[in-house]
C-alpha positions as a printed NumPy array, in Angstrom:
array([[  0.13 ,  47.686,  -5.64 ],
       [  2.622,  50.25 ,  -7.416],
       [  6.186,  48.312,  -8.285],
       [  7.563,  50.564,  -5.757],
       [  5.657,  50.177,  -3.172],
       [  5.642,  46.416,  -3.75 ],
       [  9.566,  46.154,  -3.517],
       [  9.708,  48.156,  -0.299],
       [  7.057,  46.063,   1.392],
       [  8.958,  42.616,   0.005],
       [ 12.128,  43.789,   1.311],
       [ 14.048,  43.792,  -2.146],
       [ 17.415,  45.696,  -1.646],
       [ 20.572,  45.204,  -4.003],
       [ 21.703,  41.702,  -3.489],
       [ 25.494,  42.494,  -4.478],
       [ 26.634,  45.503,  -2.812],
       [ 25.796,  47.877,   0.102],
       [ 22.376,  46.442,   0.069],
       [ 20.894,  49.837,  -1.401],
       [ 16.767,  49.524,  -1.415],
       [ 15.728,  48.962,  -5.102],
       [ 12.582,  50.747,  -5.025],
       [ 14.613,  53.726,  -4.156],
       [ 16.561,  53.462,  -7.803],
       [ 13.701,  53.679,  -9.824],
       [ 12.939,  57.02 , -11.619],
       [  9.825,  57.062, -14.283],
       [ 11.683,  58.77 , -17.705],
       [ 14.825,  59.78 , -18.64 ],
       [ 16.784,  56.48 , -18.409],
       [ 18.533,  55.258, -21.616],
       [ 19.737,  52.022, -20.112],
       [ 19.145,  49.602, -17.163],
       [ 21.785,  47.407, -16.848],
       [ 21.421,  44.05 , -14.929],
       [ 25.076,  43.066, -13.639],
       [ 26.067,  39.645, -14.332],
       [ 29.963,  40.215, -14.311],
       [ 30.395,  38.291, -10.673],
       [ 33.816,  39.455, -11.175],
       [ 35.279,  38.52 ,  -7.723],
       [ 37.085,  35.072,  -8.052],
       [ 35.267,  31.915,  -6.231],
       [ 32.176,  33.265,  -6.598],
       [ 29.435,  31.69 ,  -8.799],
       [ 26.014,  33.086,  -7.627],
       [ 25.004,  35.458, -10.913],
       [ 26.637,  33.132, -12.974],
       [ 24.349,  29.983, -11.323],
       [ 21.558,  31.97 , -11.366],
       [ 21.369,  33.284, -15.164],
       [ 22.061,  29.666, -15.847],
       [ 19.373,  28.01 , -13.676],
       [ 16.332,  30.806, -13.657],
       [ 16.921,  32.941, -17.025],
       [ 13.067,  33.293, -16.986],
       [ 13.245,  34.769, -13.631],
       [ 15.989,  37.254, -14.513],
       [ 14.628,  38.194, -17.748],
       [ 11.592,  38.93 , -16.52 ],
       [ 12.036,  40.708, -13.645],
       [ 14.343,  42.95 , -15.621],
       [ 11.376,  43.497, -18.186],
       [  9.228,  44.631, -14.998],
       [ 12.361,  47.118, -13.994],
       [ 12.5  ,  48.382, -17.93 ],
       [  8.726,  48.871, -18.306],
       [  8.086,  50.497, -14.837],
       [ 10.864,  53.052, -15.562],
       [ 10.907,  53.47 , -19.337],
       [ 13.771,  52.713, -19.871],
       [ 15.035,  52.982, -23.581],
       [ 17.669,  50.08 , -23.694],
       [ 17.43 ,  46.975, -20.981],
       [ 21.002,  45.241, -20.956],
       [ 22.727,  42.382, -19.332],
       [ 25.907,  42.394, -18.615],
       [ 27.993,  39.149, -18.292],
       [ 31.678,  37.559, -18.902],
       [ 31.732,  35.904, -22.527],
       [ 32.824,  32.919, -20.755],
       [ 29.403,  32.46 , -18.564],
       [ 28.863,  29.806, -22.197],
       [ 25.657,  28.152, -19.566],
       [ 24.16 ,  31.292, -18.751],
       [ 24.639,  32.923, -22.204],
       [ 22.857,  29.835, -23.958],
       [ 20.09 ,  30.244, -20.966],
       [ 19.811,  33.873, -21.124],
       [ 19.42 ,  33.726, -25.219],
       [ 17.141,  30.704, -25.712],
       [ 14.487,  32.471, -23.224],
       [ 15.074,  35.742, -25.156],
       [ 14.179,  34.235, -28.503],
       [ 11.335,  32.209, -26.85 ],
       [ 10.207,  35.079, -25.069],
       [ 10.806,  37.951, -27.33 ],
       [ 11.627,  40.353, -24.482],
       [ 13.703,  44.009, -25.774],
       [ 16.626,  42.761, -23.719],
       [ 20.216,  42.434, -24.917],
       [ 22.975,  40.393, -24.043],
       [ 26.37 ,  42.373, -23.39 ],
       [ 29.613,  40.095, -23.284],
       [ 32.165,  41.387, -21.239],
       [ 36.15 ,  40.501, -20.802],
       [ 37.446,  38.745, -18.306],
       [ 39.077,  41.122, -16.136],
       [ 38.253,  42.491, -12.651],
       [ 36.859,  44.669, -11.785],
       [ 34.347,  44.43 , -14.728],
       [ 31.394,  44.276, -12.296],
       [ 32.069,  47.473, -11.029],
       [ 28.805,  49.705, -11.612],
       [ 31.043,  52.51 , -13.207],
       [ 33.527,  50.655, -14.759],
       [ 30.103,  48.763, -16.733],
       [ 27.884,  51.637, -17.282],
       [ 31.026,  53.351, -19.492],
       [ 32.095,  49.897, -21.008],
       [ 28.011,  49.466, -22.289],
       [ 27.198,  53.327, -22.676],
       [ 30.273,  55.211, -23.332],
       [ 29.156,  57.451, -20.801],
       [ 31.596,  58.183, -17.302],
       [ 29.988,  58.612, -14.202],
       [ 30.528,  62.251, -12.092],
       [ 32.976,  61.887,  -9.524],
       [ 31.085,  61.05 ,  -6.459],
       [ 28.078,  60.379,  -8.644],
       [ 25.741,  57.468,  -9.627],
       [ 24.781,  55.8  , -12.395],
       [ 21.378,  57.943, -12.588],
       [ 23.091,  60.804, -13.582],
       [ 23.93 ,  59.391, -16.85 ],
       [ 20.808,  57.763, -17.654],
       [ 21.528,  54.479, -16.362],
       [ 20.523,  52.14 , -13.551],
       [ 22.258,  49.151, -12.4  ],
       [ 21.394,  45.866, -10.776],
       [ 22.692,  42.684,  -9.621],
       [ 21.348,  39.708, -10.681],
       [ 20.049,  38.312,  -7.381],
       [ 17.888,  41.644,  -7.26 ],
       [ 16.195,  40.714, -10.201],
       [ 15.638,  37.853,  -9.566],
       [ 13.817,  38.504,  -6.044],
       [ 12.407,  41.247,  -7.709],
       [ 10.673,  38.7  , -10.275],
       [  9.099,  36.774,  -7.021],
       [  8.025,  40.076,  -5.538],
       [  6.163,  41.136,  -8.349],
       [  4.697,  37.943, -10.079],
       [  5.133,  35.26 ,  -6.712],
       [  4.   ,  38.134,  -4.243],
       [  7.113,  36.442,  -2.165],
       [  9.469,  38.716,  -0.046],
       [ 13.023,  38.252,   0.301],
       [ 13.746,  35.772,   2.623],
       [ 16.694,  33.616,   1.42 ],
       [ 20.512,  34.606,   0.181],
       [ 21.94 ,  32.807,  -2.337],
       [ 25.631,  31.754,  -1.333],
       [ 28.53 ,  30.476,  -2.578],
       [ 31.15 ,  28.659,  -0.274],
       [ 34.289,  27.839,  -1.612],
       [ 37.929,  28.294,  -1.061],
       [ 39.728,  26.257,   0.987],
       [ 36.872,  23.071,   1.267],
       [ 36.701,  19.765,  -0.589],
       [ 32.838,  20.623,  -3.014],
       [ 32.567,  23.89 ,  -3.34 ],
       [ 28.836,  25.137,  -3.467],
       [ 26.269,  27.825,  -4.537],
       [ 23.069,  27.011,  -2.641],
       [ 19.984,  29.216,  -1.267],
       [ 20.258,  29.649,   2.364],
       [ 17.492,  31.507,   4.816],
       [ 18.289,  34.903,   6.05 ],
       [ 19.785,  34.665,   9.624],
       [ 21.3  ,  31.34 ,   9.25 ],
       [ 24.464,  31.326,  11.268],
       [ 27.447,  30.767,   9.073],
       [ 29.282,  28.3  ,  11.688],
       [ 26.109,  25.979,  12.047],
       [ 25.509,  26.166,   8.065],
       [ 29.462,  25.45 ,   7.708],
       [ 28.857,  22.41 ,  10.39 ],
       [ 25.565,  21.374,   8.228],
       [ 27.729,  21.362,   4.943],
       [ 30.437,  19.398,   6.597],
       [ 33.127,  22.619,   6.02 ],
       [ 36.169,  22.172,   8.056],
       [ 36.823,  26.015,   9.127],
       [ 38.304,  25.062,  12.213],
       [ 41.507,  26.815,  12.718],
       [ 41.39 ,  28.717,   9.279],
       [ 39.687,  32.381,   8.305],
       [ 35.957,  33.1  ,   6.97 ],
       [ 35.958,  35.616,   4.501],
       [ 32.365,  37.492,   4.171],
       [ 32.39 ,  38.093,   0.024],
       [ 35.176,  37.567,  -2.128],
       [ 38.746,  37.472,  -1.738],
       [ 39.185,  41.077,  -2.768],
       [ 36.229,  42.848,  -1.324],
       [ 35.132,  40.823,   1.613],
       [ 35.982,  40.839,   5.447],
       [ 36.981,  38.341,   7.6  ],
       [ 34.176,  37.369,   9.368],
       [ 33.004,  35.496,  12.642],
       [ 31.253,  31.626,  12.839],
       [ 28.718,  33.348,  14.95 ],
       [ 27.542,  35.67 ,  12.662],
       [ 24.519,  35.551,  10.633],
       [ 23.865,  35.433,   6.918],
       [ 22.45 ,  38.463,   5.276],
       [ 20.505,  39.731,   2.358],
       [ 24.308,  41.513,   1.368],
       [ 26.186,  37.986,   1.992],
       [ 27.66 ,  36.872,  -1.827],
       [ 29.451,  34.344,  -0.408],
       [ 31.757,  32.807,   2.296],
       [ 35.558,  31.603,   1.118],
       [ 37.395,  29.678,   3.918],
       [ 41.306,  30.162,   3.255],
       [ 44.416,  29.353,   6.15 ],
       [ 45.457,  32.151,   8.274],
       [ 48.764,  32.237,   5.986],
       [ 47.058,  32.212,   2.725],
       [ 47.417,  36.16 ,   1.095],
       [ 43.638,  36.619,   0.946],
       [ 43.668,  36.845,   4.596],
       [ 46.807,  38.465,   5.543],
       [ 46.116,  41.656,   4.537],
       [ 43.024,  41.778,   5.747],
       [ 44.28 ,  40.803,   9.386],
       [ 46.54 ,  43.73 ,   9.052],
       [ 46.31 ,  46.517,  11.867],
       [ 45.36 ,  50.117,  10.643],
       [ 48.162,  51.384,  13.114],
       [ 50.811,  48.816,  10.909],
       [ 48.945,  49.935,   7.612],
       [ 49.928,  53.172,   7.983],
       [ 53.164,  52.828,   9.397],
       [ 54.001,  50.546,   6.477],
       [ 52.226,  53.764,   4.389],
       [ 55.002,  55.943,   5.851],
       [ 58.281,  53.801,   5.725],
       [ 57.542,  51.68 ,   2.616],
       [ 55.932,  53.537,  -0.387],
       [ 58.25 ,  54.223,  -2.885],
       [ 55.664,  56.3  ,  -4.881],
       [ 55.846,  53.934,  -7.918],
       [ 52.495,  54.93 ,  -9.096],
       [ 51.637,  51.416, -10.037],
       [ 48.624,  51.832,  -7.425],
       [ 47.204,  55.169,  -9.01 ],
       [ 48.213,  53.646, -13.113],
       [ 46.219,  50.696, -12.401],
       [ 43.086,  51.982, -10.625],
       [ 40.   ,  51.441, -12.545],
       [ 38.332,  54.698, -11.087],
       [ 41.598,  56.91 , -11.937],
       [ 41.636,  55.115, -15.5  ],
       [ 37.825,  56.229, -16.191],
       [ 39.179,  59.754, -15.848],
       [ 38.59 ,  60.402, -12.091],
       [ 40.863,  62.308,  -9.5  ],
       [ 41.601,  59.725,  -7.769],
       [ 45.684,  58.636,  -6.976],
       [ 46.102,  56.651,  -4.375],
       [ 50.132,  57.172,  -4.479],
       [ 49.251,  60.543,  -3.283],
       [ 46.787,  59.464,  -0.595],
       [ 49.755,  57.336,   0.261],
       [ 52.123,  59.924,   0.341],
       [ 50.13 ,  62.178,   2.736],
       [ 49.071,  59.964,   5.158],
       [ 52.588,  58.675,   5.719],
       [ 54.072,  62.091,   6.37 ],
       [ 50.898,  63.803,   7.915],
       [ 50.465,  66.379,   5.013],
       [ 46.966,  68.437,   4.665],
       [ 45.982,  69.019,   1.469],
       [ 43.102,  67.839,  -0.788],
       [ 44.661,  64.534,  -1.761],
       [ 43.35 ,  63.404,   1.398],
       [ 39.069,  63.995,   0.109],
       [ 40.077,  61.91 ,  -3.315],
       [ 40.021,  58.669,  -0.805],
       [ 35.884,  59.632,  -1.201],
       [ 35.898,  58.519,  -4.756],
       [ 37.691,  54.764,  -3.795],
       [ 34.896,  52.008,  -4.38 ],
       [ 37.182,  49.509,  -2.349],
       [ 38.124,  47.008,  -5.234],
       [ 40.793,  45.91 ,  -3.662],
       [ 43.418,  45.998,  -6.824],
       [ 45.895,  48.375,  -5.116],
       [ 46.513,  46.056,  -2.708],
       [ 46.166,  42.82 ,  -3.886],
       [ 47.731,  43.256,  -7.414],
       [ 49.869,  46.701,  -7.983],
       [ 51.709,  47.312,  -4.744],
       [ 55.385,  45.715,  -5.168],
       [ 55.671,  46.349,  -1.586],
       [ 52.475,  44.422,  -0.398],
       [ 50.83 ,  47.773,   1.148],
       [ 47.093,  48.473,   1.548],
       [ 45.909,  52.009,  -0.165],
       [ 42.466,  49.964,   0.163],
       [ 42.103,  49.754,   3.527],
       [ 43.803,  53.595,   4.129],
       [ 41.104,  54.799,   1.78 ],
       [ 38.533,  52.784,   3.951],
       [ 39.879,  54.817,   7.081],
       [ 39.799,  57.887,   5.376],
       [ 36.704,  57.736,   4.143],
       [ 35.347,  56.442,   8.033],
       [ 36.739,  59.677,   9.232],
       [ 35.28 ,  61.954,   6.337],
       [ 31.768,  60.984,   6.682],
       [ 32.091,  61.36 ,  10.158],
       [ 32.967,  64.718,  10.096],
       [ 30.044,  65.493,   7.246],
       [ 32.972,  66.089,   4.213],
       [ 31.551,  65.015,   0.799],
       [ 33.422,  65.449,  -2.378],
       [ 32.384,  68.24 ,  -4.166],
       [ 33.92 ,  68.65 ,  -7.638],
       [ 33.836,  71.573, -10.304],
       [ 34.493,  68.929, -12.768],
       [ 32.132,  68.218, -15.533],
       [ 34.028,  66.303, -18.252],
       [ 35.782,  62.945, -17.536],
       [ 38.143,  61.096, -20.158],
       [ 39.258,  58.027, -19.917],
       [ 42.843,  56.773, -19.959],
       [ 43.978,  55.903, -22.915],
       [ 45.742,  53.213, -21.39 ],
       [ 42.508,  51.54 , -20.281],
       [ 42.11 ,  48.957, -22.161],
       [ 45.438,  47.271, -22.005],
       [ 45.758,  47.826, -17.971],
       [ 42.693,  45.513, -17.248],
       [ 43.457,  43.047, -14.963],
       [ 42.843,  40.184, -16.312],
       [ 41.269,  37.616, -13.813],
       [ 43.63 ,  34.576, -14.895],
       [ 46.456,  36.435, -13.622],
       [ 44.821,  38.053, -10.206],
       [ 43.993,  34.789,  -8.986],
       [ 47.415,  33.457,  -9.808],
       [ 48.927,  37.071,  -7.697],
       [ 46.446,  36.048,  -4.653],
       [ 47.604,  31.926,  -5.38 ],
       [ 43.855,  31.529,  -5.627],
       [ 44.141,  28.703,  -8.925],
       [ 44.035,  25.713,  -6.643],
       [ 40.721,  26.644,  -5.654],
       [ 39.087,  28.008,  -8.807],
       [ 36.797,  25.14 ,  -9.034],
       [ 32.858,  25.507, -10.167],
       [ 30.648,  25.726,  -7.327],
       [ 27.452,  24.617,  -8.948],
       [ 24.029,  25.783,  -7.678],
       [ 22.379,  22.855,  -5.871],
       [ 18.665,  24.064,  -5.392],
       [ 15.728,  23.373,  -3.123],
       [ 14.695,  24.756,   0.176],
       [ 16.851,  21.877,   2.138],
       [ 18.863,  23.995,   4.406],
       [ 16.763,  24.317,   7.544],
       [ 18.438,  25.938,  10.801],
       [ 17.043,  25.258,  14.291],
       [ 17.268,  29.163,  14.621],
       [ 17.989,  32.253,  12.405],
       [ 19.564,  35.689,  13.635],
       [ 17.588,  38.371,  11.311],
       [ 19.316,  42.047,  12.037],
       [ 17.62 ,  44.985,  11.594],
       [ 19.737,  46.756,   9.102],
       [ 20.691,  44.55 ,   6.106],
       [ 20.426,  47.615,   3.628],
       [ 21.467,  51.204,   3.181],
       [ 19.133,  53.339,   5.292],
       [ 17.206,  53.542,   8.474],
       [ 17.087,  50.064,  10.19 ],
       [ 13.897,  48.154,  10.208],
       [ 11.468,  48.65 ,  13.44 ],
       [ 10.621,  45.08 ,  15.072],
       [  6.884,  44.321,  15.148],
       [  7.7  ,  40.869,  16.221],
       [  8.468,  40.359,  20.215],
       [  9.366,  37.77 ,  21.772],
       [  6.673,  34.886,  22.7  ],
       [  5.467,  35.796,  18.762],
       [  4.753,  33.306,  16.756],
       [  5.577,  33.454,  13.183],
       [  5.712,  32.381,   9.433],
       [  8.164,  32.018,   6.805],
       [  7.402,  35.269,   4.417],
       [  5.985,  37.613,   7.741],
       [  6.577,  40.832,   8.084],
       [  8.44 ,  40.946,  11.272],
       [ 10.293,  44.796,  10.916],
       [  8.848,  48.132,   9.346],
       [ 10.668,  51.117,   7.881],
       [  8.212,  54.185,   7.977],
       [  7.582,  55.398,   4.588],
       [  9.497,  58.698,   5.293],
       [ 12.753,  56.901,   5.645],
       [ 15.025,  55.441,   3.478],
       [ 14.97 ,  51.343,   3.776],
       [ 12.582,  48.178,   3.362],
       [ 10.865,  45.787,   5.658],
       [ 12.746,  42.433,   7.023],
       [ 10.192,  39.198,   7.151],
       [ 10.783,  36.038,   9.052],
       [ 12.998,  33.383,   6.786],
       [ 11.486,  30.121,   8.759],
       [  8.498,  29.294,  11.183],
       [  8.822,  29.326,  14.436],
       [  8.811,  31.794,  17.8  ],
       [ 10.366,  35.386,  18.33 ],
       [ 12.787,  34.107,  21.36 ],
       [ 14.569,  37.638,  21.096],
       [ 14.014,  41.164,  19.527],
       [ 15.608,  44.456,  20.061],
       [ 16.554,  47.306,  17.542],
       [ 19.334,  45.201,  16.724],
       [ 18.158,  41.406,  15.829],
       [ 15.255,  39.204,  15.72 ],
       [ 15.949,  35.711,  17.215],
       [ 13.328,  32.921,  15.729],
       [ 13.925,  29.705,  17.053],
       [ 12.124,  26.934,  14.289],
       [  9.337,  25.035,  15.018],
       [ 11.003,  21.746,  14.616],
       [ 13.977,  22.579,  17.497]])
């Protein structure tokens, strides 16, 4: 079976982002580098770090597959030069193995695993406003993907389980493989995770959302940080959008440090969120308001520059809601980008973000413990766990099933990949929503 048709039918989307199907990146010629992101540049979480360290063979080679299948003249990965485990790993298999694969050490400053931010630091190339990585040669993947896209290939095994980290606010943190549907209050129970009376955060600290006990892991699930309801991570994420922006109007003092500090702005972009700021608080029209379209949501605006504790982050989220509601995509005469010269020295360096978000308390390792030992009595599977058209149940209820099985099709004219069953056991529920399996041994 062609590698694209392969990854589709195993279900292998991007394991660190908006879940984007990885069989839809691949383009055969014209691609100078593909870049495997190994930054994990959000603070508590360990998975690409863990997993370079513990499968390097895995990684390597299902990069190699990625490199040969598209040509690719350079195959890089990307990681922090203080990942010392995962460099040693990542090296001793190269010189063992003799892949064309280079190691790229990166600072330590966030947002280095931004896929823009990377492709210029390894290429020296900006990506278009509004653009992608493709249209300067390059391709970009997380870790995670390559590492399920290894077992696709060479295991024939779809994606089934998320790797995790859960830290924060618990005694051991943890990086562990959990199946696909598990719901995060009965894993939380299962680890022993006092979460009672505090806040779940879906992802890291700066990207994630606050999310529910009831709701179910996910092929997109990096990792779940448990904080108090007083801690900074989670305040200004409980934040109304009606207080946001009446904090937008009466507060901003149009300090800039928001727009001087933005890594998309500092790559050369058109993007100031002082003046997205500026409009929204006193209702002005005017194309400040399409920049919020070029935002990738890192988070620094509000969690590092704003002296006044406001959210251009979750303004720009709004903004963008309402844009791509109404059809409006950025469209830009632009063709050459230069980056700040300022760049380099306006970095944030991690060290001092997680002392800003009072995070240092908690920076402990959260070491990958491996095996297949967590083993819920039932898993919630949704539909639509990747960019694209949602996944067609084939399972119904009464069904019984396996642990790998194809339980939900996307037809091949649509953008999206298949969902399979992450335990044994019977379909109790399926809609265009969710799958229900309860296990065999419940």
């Amino acid at each position: 079976m062609e590698v694209r048709e392969k990854l589709r039918e195993m279900g292998v989307v991007g394991a660190g982002g908006a879940g984007f199907p990885t069989y839809a990146k691949l383009k055969q010629g014209g691609i100078d580098y593909y870049i495997a992101n190994g930054a994990e540049c959000e603070p508590l979480l360990d998975v690409s770090k863990e997993i370079m360290a513990r499968f390097p063979d895995k990684v390597l080679k299902g990069l190699n597959h990625l490199k040969n299948y598209t040509g690719a003249n350079n195959a890089v990965i990307a990681l922090k030069g203080k990942y010392k485990n995962a460099l040693k790993a990542l090296n001793n298999n190269l010189v063992n193995k003799g892949f064309d694969i280079k190691l790229f050490e990166m600072g330590d400053f966030f947002p280095a695993g931004d896929e823009q931010v990377m492709v210029h630091d390894i290429t020296g190339r900006v990506v278009p406003e509004g653009g992608i990585p493709l249209l300067v040669g390059a391709i970009v993947n997380n870790i995670e993907t390559l590492y399920n896209v290894y077992n696709a290939i060479e295991e024939n095994i779809p994606v089934t389980d998320k790797f995790i980290t859960v830290g924060g606010d618990v005694k051991n943190p943890i990086t562990l493989k959990v199946p696909v549907g598990t719901q995060i209050g009965w894993l939380l129970d299962f680890l022993g995770v006092d979460y009672k009376n505090k806040v779940i955060i879906d992802g890291g600290p700066m990207m994630g959302n606050i999310s529910d006990p009831t709701s179910p892991i996910t092929k997109l699930t990096g990792g779940l940080l448990i904080f108090s309801k007083q801690h900074p991570a989670v305040t200004v994420k409980e934040s109304s959008l009606e207080y946001i922006f009446k904090m937008a109007r009466i507060a901003c003092i149009q300090c800039r440090y928001c727009t001087e500090q933005c890594p998309r702005y500092l790559l050369g972009h058109d993007l100031q969120p002082s003046k997205i700021m500026l409009t929204v608080g006193f209702r002005l029209t005017n194309n400040y308001i399409k920049q919020a379209l070029l935002c990738c949501e890192c988070g620094v605006c509000e969690a590092y520059s704003c002296p006044q504790q406001l959210s251009p982050r979750r303004v720009n989220i709004a903004i963008k809601k309402e844009l791509a509601q109404a059809g409006v995509k950025y469209i830009t005469e632009k063709v050459d980008f230069t980056p700040s010269e300022a760049r380099d020295w306006r970095k944030i360096p991690t060290g001092r973000l997680k002392t800003r978000l009072q995070l240092t308390e908690f920076d402990r390792p959260a070491l990958l413990v491996d095996g297949d030992f967590v083993k819920p009595p039932e898993v919630c599977i949704p539909t639509k766990q990747h960019t694209g058209a949602p996944a067609v149940p084939v399972a119904r209820p009464g069904d019984k099933v396996q642990r790998g099985q194809i339980i939900g099709k996307v037809s091949e004219d649509k953008l999206g990949c298949h969902i399979h069953a992450s335990i044994d056991g019977t379909v109790t529920y399926s809609d265009k929503d969710k799958i229900i399996i309860r296990g065999e041994e419940s």
